[in-house]
C-alpha positions as CSV (number, residue, x, y, z in Angstrom):
1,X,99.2,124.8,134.6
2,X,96.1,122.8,135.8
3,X,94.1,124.1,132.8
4,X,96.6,123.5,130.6
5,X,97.1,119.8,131.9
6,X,93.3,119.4,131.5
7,X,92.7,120.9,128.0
8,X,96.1,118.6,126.9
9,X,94.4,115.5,128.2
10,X,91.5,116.4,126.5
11,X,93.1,117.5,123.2
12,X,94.6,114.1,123.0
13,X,92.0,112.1,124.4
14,X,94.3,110.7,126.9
15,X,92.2,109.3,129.9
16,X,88.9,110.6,131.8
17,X,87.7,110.6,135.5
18,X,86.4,107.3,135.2
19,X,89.7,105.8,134.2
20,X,91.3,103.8,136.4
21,X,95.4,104.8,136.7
22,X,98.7,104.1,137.6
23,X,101.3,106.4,138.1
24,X,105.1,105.6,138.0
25,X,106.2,107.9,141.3
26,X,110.0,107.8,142.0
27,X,109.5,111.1,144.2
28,X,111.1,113.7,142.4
29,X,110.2,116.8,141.1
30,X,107.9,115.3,137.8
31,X,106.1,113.2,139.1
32,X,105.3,114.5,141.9
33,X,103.9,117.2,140.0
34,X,102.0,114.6,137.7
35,X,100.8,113.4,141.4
36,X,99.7,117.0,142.4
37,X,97.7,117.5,138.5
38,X,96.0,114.2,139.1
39,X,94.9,115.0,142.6
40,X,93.6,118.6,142.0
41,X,91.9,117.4,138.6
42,X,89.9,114.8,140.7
43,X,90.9,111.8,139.1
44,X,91.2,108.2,140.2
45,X,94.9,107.0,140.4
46,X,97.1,105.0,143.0
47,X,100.8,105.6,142.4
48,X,103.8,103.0,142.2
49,X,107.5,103.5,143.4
50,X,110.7,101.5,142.5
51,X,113.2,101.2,145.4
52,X,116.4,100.5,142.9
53,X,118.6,100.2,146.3
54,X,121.0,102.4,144.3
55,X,121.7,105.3,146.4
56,X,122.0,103.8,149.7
57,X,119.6,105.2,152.4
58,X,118.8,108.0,150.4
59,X,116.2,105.2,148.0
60,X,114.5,103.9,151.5
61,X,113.7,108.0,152.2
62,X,112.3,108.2,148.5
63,X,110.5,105.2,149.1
64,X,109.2,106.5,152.5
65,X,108.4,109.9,151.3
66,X,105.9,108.4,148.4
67,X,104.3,106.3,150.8
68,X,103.4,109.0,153.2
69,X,102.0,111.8,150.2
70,X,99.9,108.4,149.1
71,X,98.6,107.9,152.8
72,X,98.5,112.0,153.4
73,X,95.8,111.6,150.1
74,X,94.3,108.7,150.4
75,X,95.7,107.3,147.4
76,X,96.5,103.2,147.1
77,X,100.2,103.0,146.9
78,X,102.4,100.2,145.5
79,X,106.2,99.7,146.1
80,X,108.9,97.0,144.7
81,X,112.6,96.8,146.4
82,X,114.7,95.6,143.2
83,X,118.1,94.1,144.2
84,X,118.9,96.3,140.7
85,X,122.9,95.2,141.0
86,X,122.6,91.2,140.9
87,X,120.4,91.7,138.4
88,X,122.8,93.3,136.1
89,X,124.7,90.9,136.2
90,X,122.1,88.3,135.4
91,X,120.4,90.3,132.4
92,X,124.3,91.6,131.3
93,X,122.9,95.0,131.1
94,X,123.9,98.5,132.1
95,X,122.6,100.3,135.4
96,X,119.5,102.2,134.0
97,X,118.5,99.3,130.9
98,X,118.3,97.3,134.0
99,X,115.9,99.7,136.1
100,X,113.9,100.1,133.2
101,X,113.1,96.3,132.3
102,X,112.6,95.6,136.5
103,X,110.2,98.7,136.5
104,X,107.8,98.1,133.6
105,X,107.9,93.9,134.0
106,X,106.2,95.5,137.9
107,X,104.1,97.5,136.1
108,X,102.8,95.2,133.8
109,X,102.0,92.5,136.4
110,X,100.2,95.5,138.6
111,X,98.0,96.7,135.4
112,X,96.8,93.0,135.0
113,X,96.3,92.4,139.0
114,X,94.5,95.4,139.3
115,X,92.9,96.2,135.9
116,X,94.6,99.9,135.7
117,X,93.4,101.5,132.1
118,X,96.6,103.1,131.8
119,X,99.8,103.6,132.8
120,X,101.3,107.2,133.6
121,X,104.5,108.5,133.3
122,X,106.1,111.7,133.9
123,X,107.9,112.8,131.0
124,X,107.4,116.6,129.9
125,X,108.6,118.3,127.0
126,X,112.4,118.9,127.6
127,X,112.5,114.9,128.2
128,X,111.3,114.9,124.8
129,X,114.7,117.2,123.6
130,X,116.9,115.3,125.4
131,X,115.7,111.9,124.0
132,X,115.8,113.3,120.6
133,X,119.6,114.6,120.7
134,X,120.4,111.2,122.6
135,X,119.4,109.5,119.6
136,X,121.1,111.9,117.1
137,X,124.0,111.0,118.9
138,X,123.6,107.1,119.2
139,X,123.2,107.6,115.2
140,X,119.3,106.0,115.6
141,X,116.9,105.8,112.4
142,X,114.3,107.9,111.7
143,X,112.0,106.3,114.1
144,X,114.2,107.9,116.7
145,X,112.9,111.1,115.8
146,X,110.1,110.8,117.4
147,X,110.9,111.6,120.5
148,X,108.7,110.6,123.2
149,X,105.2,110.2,122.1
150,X,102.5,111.2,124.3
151,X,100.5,108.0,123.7
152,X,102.2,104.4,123.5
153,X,99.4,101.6,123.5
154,X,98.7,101.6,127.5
155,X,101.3,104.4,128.1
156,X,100.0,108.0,128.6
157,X,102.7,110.7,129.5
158,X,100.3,113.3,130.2
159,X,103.2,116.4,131.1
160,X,104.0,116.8,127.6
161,X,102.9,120.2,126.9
162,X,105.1,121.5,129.8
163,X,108.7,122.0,130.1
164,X,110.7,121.8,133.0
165,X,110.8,125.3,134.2
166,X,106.7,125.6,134.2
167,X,106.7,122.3,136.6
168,X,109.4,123.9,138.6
169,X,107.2,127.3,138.7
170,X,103.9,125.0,139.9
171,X,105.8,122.8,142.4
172,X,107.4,126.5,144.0
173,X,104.2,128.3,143.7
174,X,102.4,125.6,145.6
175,X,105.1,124.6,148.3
176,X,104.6,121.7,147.2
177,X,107.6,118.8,148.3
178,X,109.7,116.7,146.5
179,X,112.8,114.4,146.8
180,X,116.2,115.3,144.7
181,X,118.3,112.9,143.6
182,X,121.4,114.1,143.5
183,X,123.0,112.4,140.7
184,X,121.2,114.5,138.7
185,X,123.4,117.2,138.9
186,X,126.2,115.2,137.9
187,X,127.0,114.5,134.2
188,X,128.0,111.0,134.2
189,X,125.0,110.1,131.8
190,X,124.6,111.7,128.0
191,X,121.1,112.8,129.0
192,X,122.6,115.2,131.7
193,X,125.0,116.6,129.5
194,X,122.7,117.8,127.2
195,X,119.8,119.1,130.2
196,X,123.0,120.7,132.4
197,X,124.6,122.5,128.5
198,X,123.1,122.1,125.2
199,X,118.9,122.6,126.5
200,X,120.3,125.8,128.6
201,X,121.7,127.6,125.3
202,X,118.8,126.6,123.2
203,X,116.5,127.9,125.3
204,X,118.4,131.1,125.6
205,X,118.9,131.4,122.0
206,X,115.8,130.1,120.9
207,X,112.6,130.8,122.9
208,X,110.1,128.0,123.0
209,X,112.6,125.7,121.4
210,X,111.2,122.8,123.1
211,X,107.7,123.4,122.1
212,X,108.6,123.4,118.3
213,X,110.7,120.7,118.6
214,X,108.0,118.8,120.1
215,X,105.7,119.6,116.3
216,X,108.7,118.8,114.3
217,X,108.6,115.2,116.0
218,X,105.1,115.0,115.0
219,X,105.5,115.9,111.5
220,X,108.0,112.9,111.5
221,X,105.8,110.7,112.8
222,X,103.2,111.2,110.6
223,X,105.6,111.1,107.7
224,X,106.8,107.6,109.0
225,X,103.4,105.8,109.6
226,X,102.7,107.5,105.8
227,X,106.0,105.9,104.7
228,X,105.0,102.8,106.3
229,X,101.6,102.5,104.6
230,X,103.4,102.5,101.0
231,X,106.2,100.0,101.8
232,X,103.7,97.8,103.1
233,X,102.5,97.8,99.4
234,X,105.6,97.4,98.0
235,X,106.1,94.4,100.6
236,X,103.1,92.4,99.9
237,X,104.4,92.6,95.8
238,X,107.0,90.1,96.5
239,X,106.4,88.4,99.7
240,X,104.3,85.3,100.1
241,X,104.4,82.6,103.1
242,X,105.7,79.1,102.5
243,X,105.3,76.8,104.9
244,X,105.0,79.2,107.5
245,X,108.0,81.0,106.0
246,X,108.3,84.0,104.6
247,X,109.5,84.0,100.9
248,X,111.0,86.8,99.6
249,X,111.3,86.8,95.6
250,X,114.9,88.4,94.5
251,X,113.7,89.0,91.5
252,X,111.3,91.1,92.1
253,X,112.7,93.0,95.0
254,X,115.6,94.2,92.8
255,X,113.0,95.9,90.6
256,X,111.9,97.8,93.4
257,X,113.9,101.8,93.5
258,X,115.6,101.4,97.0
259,X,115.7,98.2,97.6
260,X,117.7,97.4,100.6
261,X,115.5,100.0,102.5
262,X,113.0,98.6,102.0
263,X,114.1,95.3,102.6
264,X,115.9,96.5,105.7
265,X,113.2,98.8,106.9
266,X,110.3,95.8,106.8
267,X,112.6,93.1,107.9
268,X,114.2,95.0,111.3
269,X,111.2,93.6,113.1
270,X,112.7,90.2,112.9
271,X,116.3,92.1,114.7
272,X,117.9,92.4,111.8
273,X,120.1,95.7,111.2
274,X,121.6,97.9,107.9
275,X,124.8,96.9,107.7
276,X,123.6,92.9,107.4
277,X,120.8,93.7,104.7
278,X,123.2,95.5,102.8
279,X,125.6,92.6,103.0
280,X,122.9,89.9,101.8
281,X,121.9,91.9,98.8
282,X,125.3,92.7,97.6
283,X,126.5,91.3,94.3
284,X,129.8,89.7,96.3
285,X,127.2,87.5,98.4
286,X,124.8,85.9,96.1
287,X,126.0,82.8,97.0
288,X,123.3,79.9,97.6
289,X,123.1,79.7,101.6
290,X,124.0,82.7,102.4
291,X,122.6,83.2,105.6
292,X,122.5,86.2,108.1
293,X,121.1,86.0,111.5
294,X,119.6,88.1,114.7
295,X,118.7,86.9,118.3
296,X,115.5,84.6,116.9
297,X,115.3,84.9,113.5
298,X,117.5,83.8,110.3
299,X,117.5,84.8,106.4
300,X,118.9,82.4,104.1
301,X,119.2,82.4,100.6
302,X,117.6,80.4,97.9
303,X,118.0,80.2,94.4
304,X,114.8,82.2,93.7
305,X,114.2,84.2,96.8
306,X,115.2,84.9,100.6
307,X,113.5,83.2,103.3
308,X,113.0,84.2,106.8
309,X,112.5,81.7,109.5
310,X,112.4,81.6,113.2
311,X,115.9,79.7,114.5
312,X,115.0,76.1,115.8
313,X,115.2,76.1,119.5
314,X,118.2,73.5,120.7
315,X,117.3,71.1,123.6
316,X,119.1,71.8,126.4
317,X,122.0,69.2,127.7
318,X,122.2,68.0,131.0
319,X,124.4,64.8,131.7
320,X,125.8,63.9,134.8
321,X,129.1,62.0,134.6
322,X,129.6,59.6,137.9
323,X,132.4,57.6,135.8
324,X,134.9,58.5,133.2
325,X,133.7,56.0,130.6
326,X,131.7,57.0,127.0
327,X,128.4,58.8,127.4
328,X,125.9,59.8,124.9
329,X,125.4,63.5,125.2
330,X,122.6,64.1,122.5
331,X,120.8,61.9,119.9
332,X,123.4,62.6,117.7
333,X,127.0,63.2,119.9
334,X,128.8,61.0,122.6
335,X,131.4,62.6,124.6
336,X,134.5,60.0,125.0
337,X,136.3,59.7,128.6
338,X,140.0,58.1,128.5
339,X,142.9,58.4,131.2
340,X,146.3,58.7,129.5
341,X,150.2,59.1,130.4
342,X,150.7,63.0,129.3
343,X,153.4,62.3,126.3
344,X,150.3,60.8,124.8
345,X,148.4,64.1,124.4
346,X,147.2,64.9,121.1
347,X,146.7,68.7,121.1
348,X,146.4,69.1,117.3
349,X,143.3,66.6,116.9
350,X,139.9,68.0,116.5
351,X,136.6,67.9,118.8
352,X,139.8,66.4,121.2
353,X,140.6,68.5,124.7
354,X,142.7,67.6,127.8
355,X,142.5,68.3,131.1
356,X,144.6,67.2,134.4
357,X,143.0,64.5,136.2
358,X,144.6,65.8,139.4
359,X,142.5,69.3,138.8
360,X,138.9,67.8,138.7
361,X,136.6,66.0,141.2
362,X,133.9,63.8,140.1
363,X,130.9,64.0,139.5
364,X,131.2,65.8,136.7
365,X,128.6,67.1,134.3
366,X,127.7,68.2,130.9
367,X,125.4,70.9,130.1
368,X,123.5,73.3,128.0
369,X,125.9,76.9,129.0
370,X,123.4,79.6,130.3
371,X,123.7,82.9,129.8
372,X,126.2,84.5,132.6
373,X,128.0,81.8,132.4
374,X,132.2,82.1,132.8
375,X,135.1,80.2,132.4
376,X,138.9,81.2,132.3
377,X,139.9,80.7,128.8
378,X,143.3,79.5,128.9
379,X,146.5,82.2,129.0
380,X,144.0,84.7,131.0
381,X,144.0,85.7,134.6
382,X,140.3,86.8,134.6
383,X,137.0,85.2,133.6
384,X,135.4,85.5,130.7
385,X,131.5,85.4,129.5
386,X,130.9,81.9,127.4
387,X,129.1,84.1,125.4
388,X,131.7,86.3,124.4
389,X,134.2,83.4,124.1
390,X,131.8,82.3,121.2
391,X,131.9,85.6,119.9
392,X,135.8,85.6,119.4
393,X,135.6,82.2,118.0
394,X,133.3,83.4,115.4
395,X,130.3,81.4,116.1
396,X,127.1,82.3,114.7
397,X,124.0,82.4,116.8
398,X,122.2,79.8,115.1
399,X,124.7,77.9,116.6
400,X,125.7,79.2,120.0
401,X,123.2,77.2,121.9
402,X,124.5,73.8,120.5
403,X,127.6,74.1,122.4
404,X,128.3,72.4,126.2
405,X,130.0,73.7,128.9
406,X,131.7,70.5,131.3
407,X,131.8,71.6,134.9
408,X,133.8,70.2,137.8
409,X,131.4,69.0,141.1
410,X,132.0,72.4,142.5
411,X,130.3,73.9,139.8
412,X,133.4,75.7,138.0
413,X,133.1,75.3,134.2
414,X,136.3,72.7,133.2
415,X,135.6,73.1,129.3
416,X,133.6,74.7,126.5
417,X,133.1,71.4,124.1
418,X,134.7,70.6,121.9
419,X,136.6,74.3,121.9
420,X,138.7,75.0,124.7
421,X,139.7,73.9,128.3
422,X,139.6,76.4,130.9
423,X,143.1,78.0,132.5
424,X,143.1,76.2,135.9
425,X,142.5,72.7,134.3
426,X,145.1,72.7,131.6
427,X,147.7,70.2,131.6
428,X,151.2,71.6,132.7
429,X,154.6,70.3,133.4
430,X,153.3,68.8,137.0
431,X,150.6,66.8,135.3
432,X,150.6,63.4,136.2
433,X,147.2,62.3,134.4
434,X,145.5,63.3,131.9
435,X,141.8,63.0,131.2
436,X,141.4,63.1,127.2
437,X,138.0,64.0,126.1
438,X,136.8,63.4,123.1
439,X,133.3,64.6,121.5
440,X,132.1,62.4,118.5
């Protein structure tokens, strides 16, 4: 095992004994071999550990069992307690999408701190099947294929010639310890399903399954980068900048075999995905304007050509109203404040919203919404994310950030302007007052 861990290193030109490392430690069973590789092979490393606070106590004894194999070795430890749960919430991400950001953001600030050459994980070679059937399944493109590579800029996951059952054998045959985390065992994530069920039968069906699976991921890769190379040729024949845009020329693009994936395949860097390329090159949408959008970017089209564009960041809002008179909101909107009997309520009137006076206390204020922000839309018990309101209404991204949330002085969101009113400020058949607001 140690032989082959060197002559792998070496093979790939991974790191030497001068280099300067970082290994991601969680305590279990792969990295602590990766721990045990480094330490025998004489190199210089310190080791980092994530305390998720997932699992209870059982995450304080992972973190205190890597900090005593760091001070049993000598080796400069570094350790991070993540309130992981708040921020889900505040990134609207799922449990491991969530660990994965808080861990490398670390890692990235300790590399930089500390001048570490690389950074090491412990993926081996049955990681490498289950990633690859996880994105068969989650119907990924062919960069998906890949796998895990061994080498991604400053990331060097140096277990990749070794599957699971030789690090098992070199952890057992050294009495060497490790933590277990006992959700593993459980199949509540895709990636367990396939290690507890589908790796098993390969492996018994098809001896060193992982290791050819592994070269067929590199034979993709290759064929990719190749792939790459020509549609980069293709690209520069009708692409130019204009005015720090890029100009894509129609014509020429539909003289090109493929089109669209080309199109989609060089313009996915920007966020966009298949389904909207395809929809902006079809005869049924040639209309001038036309515009499809992702997260930052936007493609609109011209007469002549496409253009792609970054989307024009929106100042934010933030207007604090003391009294219910007119105020100017932006350079270009005012936000109109008037106290009326209810039989005078207009509810068919656009940008025109009403709320019970009774309901609110002032100050009130009107601002830019942020993401995680709530309100309850109206006929619902439960609250709902501003964001996804938007959604439902249809809004396009290049838009979102234009629209602002007006919040009661306890901080509660009263309205989404000019669209809707939240459930516990409507007006009902005990309003006395109403506050009509209208956005100009």
């Amino acid at each position: 095992m140690e032989q082959a861990f060197k002559e792998f290193i070496k093979q790939h030109q991974l790191f030497n004994k001068k280099s300067n490392l970082l290994l991601a430690i969680s305590g279990g069973i792969d990295s602590v071999c990766l721990f045990h590789l480094l330490l025998n092979g004489s190199y210089q490393f310190s080791v980092a550990h994530c305390n998720y606070n997932l699992r209870g106590d059982e995450s304080n004894k992972d973190a205190a069992f890597v900090k005593k194999l760091a001070q049993k070795h000598k080796i400069p430890f570094y350790t991070k307690s993540f309130k992981t749960q708040e921020k889900m919430e505040e990134y609207q991400m799922g449990v491991q999408e969530t660990a994965r950001k808080l861990r490398y953001d670390w890692f990235k600030q300790l590399i930089k701190k500390h001048g570490f050459d690389n950074l090491l994980t412990a993926h081996h070679l049955s990681d490498n099947t289950e990633t690859f059937f996880i994105n068969i399944v989650r119907h990924t493109g062919i960069s998906g294929l890949h796998g895990i590579p061994v080498k991604n800029k400053h990331i060097v996951r140096p277990l990749m010639f070794a599957s699971r059952d030789l690090i098992e054998q070199y952890i057992k045959q050294n009495n060497y310890k490790h933590r277990e985390d006992a959700s593993n065992a459980k199949d509540d994530y895709l990636r367990n399903k396939i290690r507890h069920h589908l790796s098993p039968q390969l492996e018994k069906h098809l001896p060193n399954f992982h290791e050819h699976l592994m070269t067929v991921c590199a034979h993709v890769k290759d064929f990719e980068d190749l792939s790459v190379e020509i549609m980069q040729k293709f690209w520069q024949q009708v692409t130019h900048y204009k005015k720090g845009k890029l100009s894509i020329e129609i014509e020429s693009l539909k003289k090109i075999q493929n089109a669209p994936s080309l199109m989609y395949f060089m313009s996915r860097q920007y966020g966009f995905n298949k389904v909207q390329i395809l929809d902006l090159l079809s005869n049924e949408t040639e209309t001038i304007g036309k515009k499809i959008v992702s997260d930052r970017y936007e493609i609109i089209r011209e007469r002549e050509h496409f253009l792609i564009q970054e989307i024009k960041t929106i100042e934010a809002v933030f207007e604090e109203i003391k009294k219910l008179k007119k105020t100017k909101v932006t350079e270009t909107s005012v936000c109109d404040f008037t106290i009326i009997e209810p039989h005078l309520c207009d509810f068919k009137q656009a940008n025109l919203l009403h709320v019970d006076l009774n309901k609110i206390t002032l100050p009130l204020t009107i601002q830019t919404w942020q993401d995680g922000d709530k309100m309850k839309p109206l006929g619902m018990k439960g609250q709902k994310n501003i964001s996804d309101i938007l959604t439902d209404k249809k809004v396009e991204n290049t838009l979102r950030k234009s629209f602002n949330v007006l919040k009661n002085a306890d901080g509660k969101i009263v309205a989404l302007l000019p669209l809707s009113v939240g459930e516990d400020y409507k007006v009902d058949s005990k309003t006395k007052l109403v506050l009509a607001i209208l956005l100009k």
